[in-house]
C-alpha positions as CSV (number, residue, x, y, z in Angstrom):
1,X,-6.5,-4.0,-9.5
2,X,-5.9,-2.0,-6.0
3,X,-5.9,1.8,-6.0
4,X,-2.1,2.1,-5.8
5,X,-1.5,-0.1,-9.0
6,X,-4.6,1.9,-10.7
7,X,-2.6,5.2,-9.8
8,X,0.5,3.8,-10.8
9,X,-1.2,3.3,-14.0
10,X,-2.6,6.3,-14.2
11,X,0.5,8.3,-13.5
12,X,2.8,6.5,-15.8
13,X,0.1,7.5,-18.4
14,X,0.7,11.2,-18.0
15,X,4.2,10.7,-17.7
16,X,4.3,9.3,-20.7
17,X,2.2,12.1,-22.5
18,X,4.4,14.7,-20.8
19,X,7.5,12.9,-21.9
20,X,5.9,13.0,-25.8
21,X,4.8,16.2,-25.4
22,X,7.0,18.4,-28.2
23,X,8.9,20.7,-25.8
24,X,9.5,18.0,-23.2
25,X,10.4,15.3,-25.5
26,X,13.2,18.2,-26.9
27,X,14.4,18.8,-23.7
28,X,14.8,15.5,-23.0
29,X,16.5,14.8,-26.2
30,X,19.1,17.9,-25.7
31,X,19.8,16.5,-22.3
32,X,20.7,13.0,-23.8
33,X,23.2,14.7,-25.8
34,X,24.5,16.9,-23.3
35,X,25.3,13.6,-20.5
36,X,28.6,12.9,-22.1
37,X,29.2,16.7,-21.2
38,X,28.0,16.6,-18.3
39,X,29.8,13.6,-16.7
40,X,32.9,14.8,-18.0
41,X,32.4,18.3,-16.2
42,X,32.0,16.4,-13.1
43,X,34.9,13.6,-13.5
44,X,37.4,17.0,-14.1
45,X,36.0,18.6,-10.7
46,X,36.4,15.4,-9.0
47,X,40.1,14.8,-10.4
48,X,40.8,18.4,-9.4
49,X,39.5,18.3,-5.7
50,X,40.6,14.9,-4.9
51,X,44.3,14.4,-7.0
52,X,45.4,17.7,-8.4
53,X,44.3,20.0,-5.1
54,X,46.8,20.7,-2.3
55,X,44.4,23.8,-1.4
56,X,41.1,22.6,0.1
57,X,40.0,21.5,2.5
58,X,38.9,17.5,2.1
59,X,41.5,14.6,1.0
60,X,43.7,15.1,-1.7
61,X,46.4,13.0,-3.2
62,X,48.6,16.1,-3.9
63,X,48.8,16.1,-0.4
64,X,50.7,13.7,0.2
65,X,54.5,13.9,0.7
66,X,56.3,13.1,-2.9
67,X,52.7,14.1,-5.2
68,X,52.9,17.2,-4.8
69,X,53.8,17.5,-8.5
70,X,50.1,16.7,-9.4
71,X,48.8,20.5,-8.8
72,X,51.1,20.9,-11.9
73,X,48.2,19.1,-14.2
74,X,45.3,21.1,-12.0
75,X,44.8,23.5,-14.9
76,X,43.8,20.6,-17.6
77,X,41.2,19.7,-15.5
78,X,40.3,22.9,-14.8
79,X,40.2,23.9,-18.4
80,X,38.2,20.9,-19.3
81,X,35.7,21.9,-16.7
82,X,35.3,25.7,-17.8
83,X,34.7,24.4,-21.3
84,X,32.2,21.4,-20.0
85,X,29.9,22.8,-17.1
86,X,30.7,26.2,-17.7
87,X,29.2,26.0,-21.4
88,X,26.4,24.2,-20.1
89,X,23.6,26.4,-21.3
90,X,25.3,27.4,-24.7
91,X,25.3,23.4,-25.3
92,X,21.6,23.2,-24.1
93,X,20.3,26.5,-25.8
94,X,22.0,24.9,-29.6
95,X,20.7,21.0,-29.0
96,X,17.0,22.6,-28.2
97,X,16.4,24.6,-31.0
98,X,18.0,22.0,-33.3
99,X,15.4,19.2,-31.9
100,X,12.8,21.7,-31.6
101,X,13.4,22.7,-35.7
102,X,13.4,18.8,-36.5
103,X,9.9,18.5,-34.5
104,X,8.4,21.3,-36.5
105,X,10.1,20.4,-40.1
106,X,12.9,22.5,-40.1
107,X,15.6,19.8,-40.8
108,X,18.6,22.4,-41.1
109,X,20.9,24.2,-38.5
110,X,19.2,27.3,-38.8
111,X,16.8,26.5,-35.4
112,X,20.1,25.8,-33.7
113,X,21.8,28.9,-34.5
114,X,18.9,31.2,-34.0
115,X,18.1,30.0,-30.7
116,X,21.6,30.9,-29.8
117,X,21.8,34.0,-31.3
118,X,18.1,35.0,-30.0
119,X,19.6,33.8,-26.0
120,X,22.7,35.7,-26.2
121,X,20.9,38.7,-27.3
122,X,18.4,38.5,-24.5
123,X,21.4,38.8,-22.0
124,X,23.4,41.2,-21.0
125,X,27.5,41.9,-22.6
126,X,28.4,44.1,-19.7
127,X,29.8,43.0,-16.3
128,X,30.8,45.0,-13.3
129,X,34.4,44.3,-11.9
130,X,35.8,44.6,-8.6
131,X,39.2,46.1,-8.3
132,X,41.2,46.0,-5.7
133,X,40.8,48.9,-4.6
134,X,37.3,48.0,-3.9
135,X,36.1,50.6,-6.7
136,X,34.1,48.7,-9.4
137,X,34.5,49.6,-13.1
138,X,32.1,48.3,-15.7
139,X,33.6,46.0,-18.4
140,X,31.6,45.9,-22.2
141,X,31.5,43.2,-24.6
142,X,31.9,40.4,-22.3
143,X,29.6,37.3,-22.0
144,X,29.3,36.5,-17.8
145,X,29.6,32.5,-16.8
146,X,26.3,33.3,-15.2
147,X,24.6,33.1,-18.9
148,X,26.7,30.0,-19.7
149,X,26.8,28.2,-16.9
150,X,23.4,26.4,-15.2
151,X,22.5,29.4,-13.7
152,X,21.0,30.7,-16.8
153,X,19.6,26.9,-18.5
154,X,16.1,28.2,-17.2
155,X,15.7,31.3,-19.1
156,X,18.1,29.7,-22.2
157,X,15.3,27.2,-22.4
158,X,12.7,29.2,-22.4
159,X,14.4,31.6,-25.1
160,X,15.6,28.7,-27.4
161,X,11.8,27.4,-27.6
162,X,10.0,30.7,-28.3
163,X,12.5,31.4,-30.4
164,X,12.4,28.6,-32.5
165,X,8.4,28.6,-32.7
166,X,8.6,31.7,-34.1
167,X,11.3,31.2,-36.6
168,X,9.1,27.7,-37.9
169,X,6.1,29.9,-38.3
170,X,7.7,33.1,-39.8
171,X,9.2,30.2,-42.5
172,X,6.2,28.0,-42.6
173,X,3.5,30.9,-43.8
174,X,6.0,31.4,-47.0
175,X,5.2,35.0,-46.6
176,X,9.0,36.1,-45.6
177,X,10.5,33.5,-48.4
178,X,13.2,35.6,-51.0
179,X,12.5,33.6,-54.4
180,X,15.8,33.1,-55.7
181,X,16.7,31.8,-59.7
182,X,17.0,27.8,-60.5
183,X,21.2,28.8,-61.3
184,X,21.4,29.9,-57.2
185,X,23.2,26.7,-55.5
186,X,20.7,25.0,-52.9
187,X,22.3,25.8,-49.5
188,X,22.8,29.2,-50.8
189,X,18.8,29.4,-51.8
190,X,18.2,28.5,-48.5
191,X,20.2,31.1,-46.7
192,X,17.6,33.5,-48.6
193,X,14.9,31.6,-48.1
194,X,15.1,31.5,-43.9
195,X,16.8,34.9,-44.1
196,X,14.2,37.7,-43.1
197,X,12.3,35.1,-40.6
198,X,15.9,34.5,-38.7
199,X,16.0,38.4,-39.2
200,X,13.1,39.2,-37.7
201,X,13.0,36.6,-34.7
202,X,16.4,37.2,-33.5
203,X,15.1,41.6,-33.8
204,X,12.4,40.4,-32.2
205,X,14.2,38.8,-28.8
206,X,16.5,41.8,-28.3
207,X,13.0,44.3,-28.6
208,X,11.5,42.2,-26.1
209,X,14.4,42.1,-23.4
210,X,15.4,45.6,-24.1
211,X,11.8,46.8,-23.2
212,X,11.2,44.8,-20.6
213,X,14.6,46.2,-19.0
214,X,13.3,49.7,-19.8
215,X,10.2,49.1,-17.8
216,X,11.4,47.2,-15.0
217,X,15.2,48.0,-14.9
218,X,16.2,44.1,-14.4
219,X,16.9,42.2,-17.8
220,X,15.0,38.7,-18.6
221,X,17.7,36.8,-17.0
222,X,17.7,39.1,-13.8
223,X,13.5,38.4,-13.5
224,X,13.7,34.7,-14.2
225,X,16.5,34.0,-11.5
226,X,15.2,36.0,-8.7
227,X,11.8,35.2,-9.3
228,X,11.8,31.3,-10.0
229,X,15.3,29.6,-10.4
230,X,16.6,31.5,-7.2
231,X,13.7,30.1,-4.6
232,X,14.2,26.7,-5.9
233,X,17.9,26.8,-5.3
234,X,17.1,28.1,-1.9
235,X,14.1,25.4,-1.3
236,X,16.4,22.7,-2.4
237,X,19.3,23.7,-0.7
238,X,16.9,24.2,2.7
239,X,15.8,20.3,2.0
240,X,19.2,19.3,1.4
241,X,20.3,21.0,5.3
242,X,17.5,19.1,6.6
């Protein structure tokens, strides 16, 4: 065997423990899910650039004299691409903690919703908005693309599988577990059963984001981007120029 076959070997070896590996092999599996998504995203951006556009720059069909009409069906596309792409990391953050819960026993929804409800409270529900004036007003209770979209699958990820971890232990240790009487229906028993550990994770998430935004007056999202997911944008997009 030559040295490049015996790295070969050697490489497709780790690849395949990384690809078993629990939180890989989750990712991976959440991703599967999401392709369907994810090439429909893309096939409504390309419909709307090349057919339905008459307002950038490249080729367009609407362009062309008598097709005009086509910008008419722009905001299906459109539409079908805010709810696609733009949901991105909501899709990612729910498919995680549901095959992250399967790995570690948990065969219910309850992984799935409490990563998502442990994300969202990690983020921000205020956004600032620019008038036209150019004075900028602050606007509560919103949830910004930027937590929806890829921009924030990094930190999602992260959230959705410490989340989850600690949900699966909190349930597994039987120590949180509300007892309830043979007569209570199953799913309801349940409910009770995962209730103070869902309780006490999703608590948790917001104590952890809310102090680290005390101490360092950037939120978790804010750190992750500007710190790692930001430089790699930049790196690729430097590569990409080249």
């Amino acid at each position: 065997m030559g040295l490049s076959e015996a790295a070969t070997e050697k490489l497709l070896i780790i690849a395949d423990k990384i690809s078993n590996q629990k939180y890989m092999s989750a990712i991976k599996n959440a991703f599967s899910t999401l392709m369907p998504v994810i090439i429909t995203g893309a096939f409504c951006t390309l419909v709307t650039n090349v057919i339905c556009s008459t307002t950038t720059d490249g080729i367009s069909l609407a362009k062309v004299s008598g097709f005009a009409w086509l910008e008419v069906l722009s905001p299906i596309f459109n539409a079908a691409n805010y709810a696609t792409l733009n949901f991105f990391t909501i899709g990612a953050v729910v498919l995680i903690g549901l095959e992250l819960g399967k790995k570690n026993g948990i065969n219910t929804f309850a992984p799935a919703v409490i990563a998502l409800c442990s994300y969202v409270a990690c983020c921000p529900t205020t956004i600032d908005f620019t008038l036209e004036s150019g004075d900028i007003i602050q606007v509560a209770d919103v949830f910004g693309k930027n937590y929806t979209a890829a921009r924030g699958l990094f930190l999602g990820m992260v959230i959705a599988m410490i989340s989850v971890e600690f949900f699966s232990w909190f349930v597994k240790s039987g120590k949180l577990k509300i007892s309830m009487p043979d007569s209570v229906p199953g799913n309801v028993a349940t409910s009770f059963n995962v209730l103070f550990p869902a309780m006490i994770t999703i608590i948790l998430c917001s104590a952890v984001n809310f102090g680290v935004t005390q101490l360092t007056v950037m939120n978790l999202y804010d750190i992750i981007y500007s710190m790692l997911q930001k430089p790699l944008e930049l790196l690729c997009k430097a590569y990409l120029d080249y």
